[in-house]
Every structure is written in C-alpha cells, then in structure tokens.
C-alpha positions in Angstrom: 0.0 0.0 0.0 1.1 3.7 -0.6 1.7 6.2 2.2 -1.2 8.4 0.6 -3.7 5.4 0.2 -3.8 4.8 4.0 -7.2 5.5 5.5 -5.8 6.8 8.4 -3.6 9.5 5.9 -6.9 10.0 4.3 -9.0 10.6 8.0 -6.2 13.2 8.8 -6.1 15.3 5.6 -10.5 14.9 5.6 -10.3 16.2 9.0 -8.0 19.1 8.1 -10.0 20.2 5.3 -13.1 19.9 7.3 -11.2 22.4 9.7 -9.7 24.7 7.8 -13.1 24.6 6.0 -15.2 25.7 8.6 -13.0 27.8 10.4 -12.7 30.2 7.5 -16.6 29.8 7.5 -16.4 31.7 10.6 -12.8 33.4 10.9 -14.8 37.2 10.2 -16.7 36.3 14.0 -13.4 36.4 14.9 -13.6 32.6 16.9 -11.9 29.6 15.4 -13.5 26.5 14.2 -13.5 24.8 17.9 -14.8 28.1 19.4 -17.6 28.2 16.9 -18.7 24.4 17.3 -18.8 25.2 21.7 -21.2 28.2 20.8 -23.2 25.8 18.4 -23.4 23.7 21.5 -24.2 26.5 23.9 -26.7 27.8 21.6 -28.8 24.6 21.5 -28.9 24.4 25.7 -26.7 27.4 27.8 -26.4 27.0 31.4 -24.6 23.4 31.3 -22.1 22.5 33.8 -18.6 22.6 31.4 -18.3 18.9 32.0 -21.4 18.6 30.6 -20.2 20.4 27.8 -16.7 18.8 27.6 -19.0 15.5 26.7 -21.1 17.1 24.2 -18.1 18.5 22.3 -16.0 15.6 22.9 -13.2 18.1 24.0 -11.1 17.3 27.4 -10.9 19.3 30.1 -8.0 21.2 29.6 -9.0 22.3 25.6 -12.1 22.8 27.5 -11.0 25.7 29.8 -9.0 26.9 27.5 -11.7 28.0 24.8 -14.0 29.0 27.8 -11.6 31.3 29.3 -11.1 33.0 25.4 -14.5 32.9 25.0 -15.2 34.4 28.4 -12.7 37.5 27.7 -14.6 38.1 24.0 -17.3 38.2 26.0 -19.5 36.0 24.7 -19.9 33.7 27.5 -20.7 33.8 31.0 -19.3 31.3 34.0 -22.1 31.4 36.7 -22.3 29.5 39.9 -23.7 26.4 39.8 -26.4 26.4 42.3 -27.1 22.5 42.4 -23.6 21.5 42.7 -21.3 24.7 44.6 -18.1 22.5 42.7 -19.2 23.1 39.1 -20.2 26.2 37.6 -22.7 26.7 34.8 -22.1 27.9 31.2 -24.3 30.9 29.5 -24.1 32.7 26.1 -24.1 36.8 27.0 -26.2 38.6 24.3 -23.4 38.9 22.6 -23.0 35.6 22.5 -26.7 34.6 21.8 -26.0 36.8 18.6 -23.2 34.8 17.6 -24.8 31.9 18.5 -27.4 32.6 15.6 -24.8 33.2 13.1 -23.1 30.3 14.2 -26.0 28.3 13.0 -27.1 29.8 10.3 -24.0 29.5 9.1 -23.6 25.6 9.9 -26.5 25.2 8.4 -25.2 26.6 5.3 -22.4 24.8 5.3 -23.5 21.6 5.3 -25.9 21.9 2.6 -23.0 23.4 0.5 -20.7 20.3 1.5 -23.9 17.9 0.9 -24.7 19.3 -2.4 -21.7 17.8 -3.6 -23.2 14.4 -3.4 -26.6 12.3 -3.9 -29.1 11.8 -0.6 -28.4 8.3 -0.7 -24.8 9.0 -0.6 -25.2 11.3 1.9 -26.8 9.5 4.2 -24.2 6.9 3.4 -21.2 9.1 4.9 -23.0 9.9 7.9 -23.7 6.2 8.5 -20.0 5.2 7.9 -18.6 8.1 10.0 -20.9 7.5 13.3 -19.8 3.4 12.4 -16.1 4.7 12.6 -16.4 7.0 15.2 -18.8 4.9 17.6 -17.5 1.2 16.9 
C-alpha cells in the first residue's frame, strides 16, 4: 500500500480540510472553528455545567477551559455558579453571545448543505452512516 492510500492518511487530511473549511466559515466572527462548534453547542442548551459540555463537544478538560476562558474574555460567555452543585459552575451565552450563537447556526446550516450538495441523498446519508460506524465502533 502507498503512504497516501492509507485511511488513516486520508481521516487526517478529511479532517484538516473539514477544519480549515469551517473555520474560515467563521474566521470574520473572529472565533476559530473549535470556538464556533462550543457556541453551536451552547446555543442549543446554555447554562450546562462545562463537563457537561466537555462530553457534548467531545473536547477534554484542559481544551475545554481553554476555549471558555477565550470565550469568556470576547465576551461571549458567562461562568455562573452552579447552584445545584457549589463544585461546578454553569455555562451561559451573553447577548453577545446569543447573537453569535445565531450566526453560528445559520452558518452551519449553510455549510452543510454546500458540502452535501456535492453528493446524492443516498450517498449522503451513506457518509454519515459510515462516519458515526467509525467514530462509535
């Protein structure tokens, strides 16, 4: 087999594209890709604990606090005690980051039917299948 016919050569470079891709879908909100995808997240249900979130967005702990703390200084999200649980705190959008939050999806929404276009609904539907297969074996 040749380097570049390796699947996991071919996962890497997908996975790039797919990155670069959507992070220049968002680049003029001035949040990357990652940033964009927790404020997708937050958008559909604010006031999680960030563990909570970490699971969602598959992202550990330490990525975690890292975005949160950029996001929290752009000032588009909002760390607020956790009133169930004094250990944890809970995650909000500000207004500022509700806006964002609305861009955020309108613009994944977008950009999945661009990148779907590309293909037939049957094949579509076939790439999703296959991914969640890899991803959840």
């Amino acid at each position: 087999m040749k380097a570049d016919e390796c699947i996991f050569f071919q996962l890497a470079k997908l996975s790039q594209t797919a990155t670069r891709t959507w992070g220049q879908k968002v680049s003029d909100l001035n949040i990357t890709a990652t940033q964009a995808m927790v404020i997708r997240f937050l958008y559909d249900e604010e006031g999680v604990t960030s563990i909570e979130l970490g699971k969602k967005t598959e992202l550990d702990s330490s990525t975690m606090t890292g975005i949160l703390d950029r996001l929290e200084t752009a000032g588009l999200i909002a760390r607020k005690d956790n009133l169930d649980d004094r250990r944890s705190i809970r995650i909000f959008l500000t207004d500022k980051g509700k806006v964002t939050g609305k861009e955020v999806s309108a613009r994944m929404e977008t950009a999945n039917n661009e990148f779907y276009k590309r293909m037939k609904k049957e094949d579509a539907k076939e790439l999703r299948r296959i991914i969640s297969l890899i991803r959840n074996p």
